[in-house]
C-alpha positions, 0 to 999 in steps of 0.5 A: 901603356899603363893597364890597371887591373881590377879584381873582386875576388877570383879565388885560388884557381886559373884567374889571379895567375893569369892576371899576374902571367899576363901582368909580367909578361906586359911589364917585360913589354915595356908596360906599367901594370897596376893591380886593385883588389881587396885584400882578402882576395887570393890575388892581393897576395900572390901578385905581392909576392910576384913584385907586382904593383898592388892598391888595396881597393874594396871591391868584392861589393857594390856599395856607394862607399866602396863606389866612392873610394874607386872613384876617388883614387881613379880622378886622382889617377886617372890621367896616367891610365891607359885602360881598366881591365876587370876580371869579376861581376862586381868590380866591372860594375865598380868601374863602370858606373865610377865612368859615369861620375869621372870627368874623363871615363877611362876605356874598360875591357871585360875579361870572362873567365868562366862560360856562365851565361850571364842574365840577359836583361837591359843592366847586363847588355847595358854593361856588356854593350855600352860600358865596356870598350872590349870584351875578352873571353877565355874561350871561344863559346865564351866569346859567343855568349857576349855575341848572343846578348847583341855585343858585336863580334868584332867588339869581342876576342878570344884569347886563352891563357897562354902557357910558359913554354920555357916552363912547361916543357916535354922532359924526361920521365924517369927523372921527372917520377924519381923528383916526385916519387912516383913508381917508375913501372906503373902507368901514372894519371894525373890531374892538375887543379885546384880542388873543388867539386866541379873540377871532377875529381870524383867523377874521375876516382869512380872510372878508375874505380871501375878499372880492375888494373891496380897498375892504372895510378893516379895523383891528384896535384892541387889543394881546396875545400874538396880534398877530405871528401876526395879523400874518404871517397879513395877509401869507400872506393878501395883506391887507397893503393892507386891514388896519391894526394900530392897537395899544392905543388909550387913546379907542376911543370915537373909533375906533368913530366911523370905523367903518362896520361894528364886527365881534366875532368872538369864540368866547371864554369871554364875558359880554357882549363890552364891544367890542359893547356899546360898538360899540352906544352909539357907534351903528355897525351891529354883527356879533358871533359867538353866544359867550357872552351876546352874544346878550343884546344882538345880536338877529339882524336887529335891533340887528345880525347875529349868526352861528355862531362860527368860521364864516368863511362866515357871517361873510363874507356877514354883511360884505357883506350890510351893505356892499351895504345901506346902508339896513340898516347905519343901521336896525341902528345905530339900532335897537343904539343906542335898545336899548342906552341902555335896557338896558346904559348904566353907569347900568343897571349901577350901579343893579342891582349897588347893588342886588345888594350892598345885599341882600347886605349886608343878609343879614349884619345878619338873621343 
């Protein structure tokens, strides 16, 4: 098949690299993978740098020039394409309504990484029911919204993004703190995202602010917009001794490694976080807020704690539950892990979204 990929402009976070994750995976299949974005998107650069086959497409607006331009190089290429999957508002917008105006409409797969609810009026079910072949979702309540606006559930599917498990891996943590110049002796949290402030930060620096156990640490991986308020808000807090700005990290894997607990704050618009999934592979107990899918794979008591958003006491005593039970930090990580590999491994990613495209691709040729 040849899957053409569309983006708007998905920023810096989860979406480009599970674009580019997916992609790799699919050519590694066997597949032809083309990216369309603007140049000013995240993903323009990073998928360059990942070898991928990227078109400079204005798409971040719907415009009739920019409608043009899409449809232009779609008659043109049209013929070759299997399926158009496009990840943001504006860009499947572009797409459908060039489907409109091309001689042999090329079957679209929506997928939605964030669990806004979208508008429910007639362009929305319109675009949702009728212009897209297939929709995926990140999540499971993502996948329910789609059903609420009258898409058919079996016209939607699920599927996370999966985690390199050759990359994200249990491993050793004294090696792993001495990498990254941790404390060995202390008990270290860490969070795994980019920042921005619905990821939660400072609902975590308030709870661990509450905690009077200076061995109680925390590193903040991950760079954005939020770090200089982050940053004064560690001083206002007297956390200036227990929290380390890592900034980005190129091998967050190894830094999983060091943890003793991974935390995901979030009360952001999710799928399923890629930071608690990856916390999950790299066999670390996990804490993670209910935003979004989380859910999905954060089984309270299970294969990890799962509290409110934004509650800064629930995510306080969730912290010192597992500082104080060791017993349970290792149930939670073996139990994360072994359900992990079963369910969210890129493998399990590739072989349902090949099968996603496969169906819709095949759609266009029983017309």
């Amino acid at each position: 098949m040849h899957i053409v990929h569309t983006e708007a402009d998905g920023g810096k976070g989860g979406q480009p690299l599970r674009i580019i994750n997916e992609s790799l995976g699919m050519i590694q299949r066997g597949h032809q993978v083309t990216i369309l974005c603007p140049d000013s998107a995240p993903l323009h650069q990073l998928a360059k740098e990942a070898g991928l086959t990227v078109v400079t497409m204005p798409l971040k607006r719907k415009n009739f020039r920019n409608l043009f331009t899409l449809r232009r190089w779609l008659r043109e290429h049209g013929k070759s394409i299997d399926v158009i999957n496009s990840h943001n508002s504006a860009d499947t917008w572009m797409v459908a309504l060039a489907n409109l105006i091309l001689p042999q409409p090329i079957p679209l797969v929506r997928t939605r990484h964030a669990s806004g609810v979208p508008r429910n009026n007639w362009t929305t079910r319109w675009l949702f029911r009728k212009a897209c072949t297939h929709i995926v979702s990140t999540g499971e309540a993502l996948r329910l919204q789609m059903v609420a606006l009258g898409v058919p559930l079996e016209n939607t599917t699920s599927v996370p993004s999966g985690v390199d498990t050759t990359r994200f891996h249990p491993g050793d943590k004294n090696s792993a703190r001495e990498n990254a110049n941790l404390s060995q002796n202390d008990f270290w949290l860490g969070v795994v995202s980019h920042l921005r402030p619905n990821k939660g930060h400072s609902v975590l620096l308030q709870a661990l602010a509450e905690i009077a156990i200076p061995e109680i640490k925390l590193v903040i991986i991950g760079e954005g917009p939020h770090r200089e308020t982050l940053e004064r808000e560690v001083i206002q807090l007297n956390l200036l001794t227990r929290v380390v700005f890592a900034g980005h990290r190129s091998d967050p894997e190894r830094w999983f490694q060091a943890l003793d607990v991974a935390i995901s704050p979030s009360h952001d618009m999710e799928g399923v976080p890629q930071g608690v999934l990856q916390s999950l592979a790299s066999g670390i107990a996990t804490i993670a807020t209910d935003a979004g899918g989380t859910a999905d794979a954060i089984i309270e008591g299970k294969t990890g704690l799962l509290v409110a958003q934004r509650d800064v006491d629930a995510l306080r005593e969730a912290i010192l539950k597992l500082y104080h039970d060791a017993e349970l930090r290792r149930t939670l990580a073996a139990e994360g892990n072994a359900y992990l590999n079963t369910h969210f491994t890129r493998e399990c990613m590739l072989q349902a979204m090949e099968k996603v495209f496969s169906d819709a691709a095949q759609s266009r040729s029983s017309r």
